[in-house]
N, C-alpha and C positions, 0 to 999 in steps of 0.2 A: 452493636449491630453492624453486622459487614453487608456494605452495597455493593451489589455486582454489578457491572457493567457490560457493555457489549461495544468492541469498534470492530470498521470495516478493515481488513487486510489483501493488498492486493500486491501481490511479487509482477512487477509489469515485466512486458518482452524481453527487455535485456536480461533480467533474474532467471526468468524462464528459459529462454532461447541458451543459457549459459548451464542449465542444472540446477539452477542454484534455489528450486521450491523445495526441497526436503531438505536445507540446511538452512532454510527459515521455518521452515514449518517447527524443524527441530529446537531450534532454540526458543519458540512458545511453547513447546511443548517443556521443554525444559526448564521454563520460566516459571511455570505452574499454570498455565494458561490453559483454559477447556477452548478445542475447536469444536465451533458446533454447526457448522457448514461451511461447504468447501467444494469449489468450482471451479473447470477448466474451461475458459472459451475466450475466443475473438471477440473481443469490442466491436460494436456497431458505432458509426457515429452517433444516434441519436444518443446513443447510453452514455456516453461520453460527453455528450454536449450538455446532459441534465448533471453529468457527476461535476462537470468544469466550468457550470454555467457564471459563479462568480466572476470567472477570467474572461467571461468572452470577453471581445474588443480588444484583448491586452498583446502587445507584441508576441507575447508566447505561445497564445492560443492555439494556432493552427500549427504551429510544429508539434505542440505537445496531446492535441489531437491525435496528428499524422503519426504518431511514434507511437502513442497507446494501440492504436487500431493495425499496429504494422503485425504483429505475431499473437501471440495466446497468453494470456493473462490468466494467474491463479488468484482466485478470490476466495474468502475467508471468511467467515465471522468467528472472530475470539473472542473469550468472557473470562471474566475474574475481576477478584479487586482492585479497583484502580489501573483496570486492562488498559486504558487511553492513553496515560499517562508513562503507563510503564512500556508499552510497545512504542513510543514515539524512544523513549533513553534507549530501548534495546537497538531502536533503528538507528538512530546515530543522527549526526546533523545532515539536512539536507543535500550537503556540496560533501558529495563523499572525500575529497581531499584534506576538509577541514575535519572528517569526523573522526573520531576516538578509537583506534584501537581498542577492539575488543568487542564494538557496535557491528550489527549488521554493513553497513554500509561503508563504517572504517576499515572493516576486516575484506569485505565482497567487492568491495563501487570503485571508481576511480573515474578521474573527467577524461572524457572521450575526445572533448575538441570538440563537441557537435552543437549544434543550434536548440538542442533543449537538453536538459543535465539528467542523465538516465543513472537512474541513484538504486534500482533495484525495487525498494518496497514504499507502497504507499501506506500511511494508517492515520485513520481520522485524528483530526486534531482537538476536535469536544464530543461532548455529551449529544449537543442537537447536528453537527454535523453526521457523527456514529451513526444517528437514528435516518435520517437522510440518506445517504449514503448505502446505506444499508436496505433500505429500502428497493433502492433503483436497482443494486445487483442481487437481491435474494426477495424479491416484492411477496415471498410465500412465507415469511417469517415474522 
């Protein structure tokens, strides 16, 4: 029996503000990945403060607030087998310097010197996050 899954996918400002949603989109697409909703828009902070709420209080928070909500975010939902898992390897490790050649983020990202690490793409990291997450930026699904 094959379970399908669903995570959130979001190409933040830097990806965006660079070009760079259709050569993420493309490589889910390529991956085998079904998208099955897809959004352009400006973070609000409230939307952002329910997606980040584990971090409040954390030194990072408000820059990484301040940076989500600076330009237009492409969001996503993709599904397939094992989509959580395999969109996290396709993205590459979070510190694009350290990530892999041939990752999202090895091949796209690089560190800026800035006060939060703009890595390009975000994608849940489990099941119950997926579900969460997903929620907040597609609440019709």
């Amino acid at each position: 029996m094959t379970t399908t899954e669903r995570s959130l996918v979001l190409v933040k400002p830097d990806g965006f503000s660079r070009g760079l949603t259709g050569e993420v989109l493309r490589r889910i697409e390529a991956k085998g990945y079904a998208i099955v909703a897809l959004s352009v828009l400006r973070p609000d902070r409230e939307r952002l403060a329910r997606h980040y709420a584990e971090h409040e209080g954390k030194p990072f928070y408000e820059p990484l607030v301040e940076f989500m909500s600076s330009g237009l975010v492409t969001a996503a939902v993709i599904e397939g087998h094992r989509v959580i898992e395999g969109f996290r390897a396709l993205a590459g490790a979070t510190d694009p310097t350290a990530a892999l050649p041939g990752t999202i983020r090895g091949d796209l990202g690089r560190d800026w010197g800035l006060k939060v690490q703009q890595n390009i793409v975000h994608g849940s990291d489990g099941p119950e996050s997926a579900v969460r997450e997903i929620g907040i930026w597609f609440p019709d699904l």
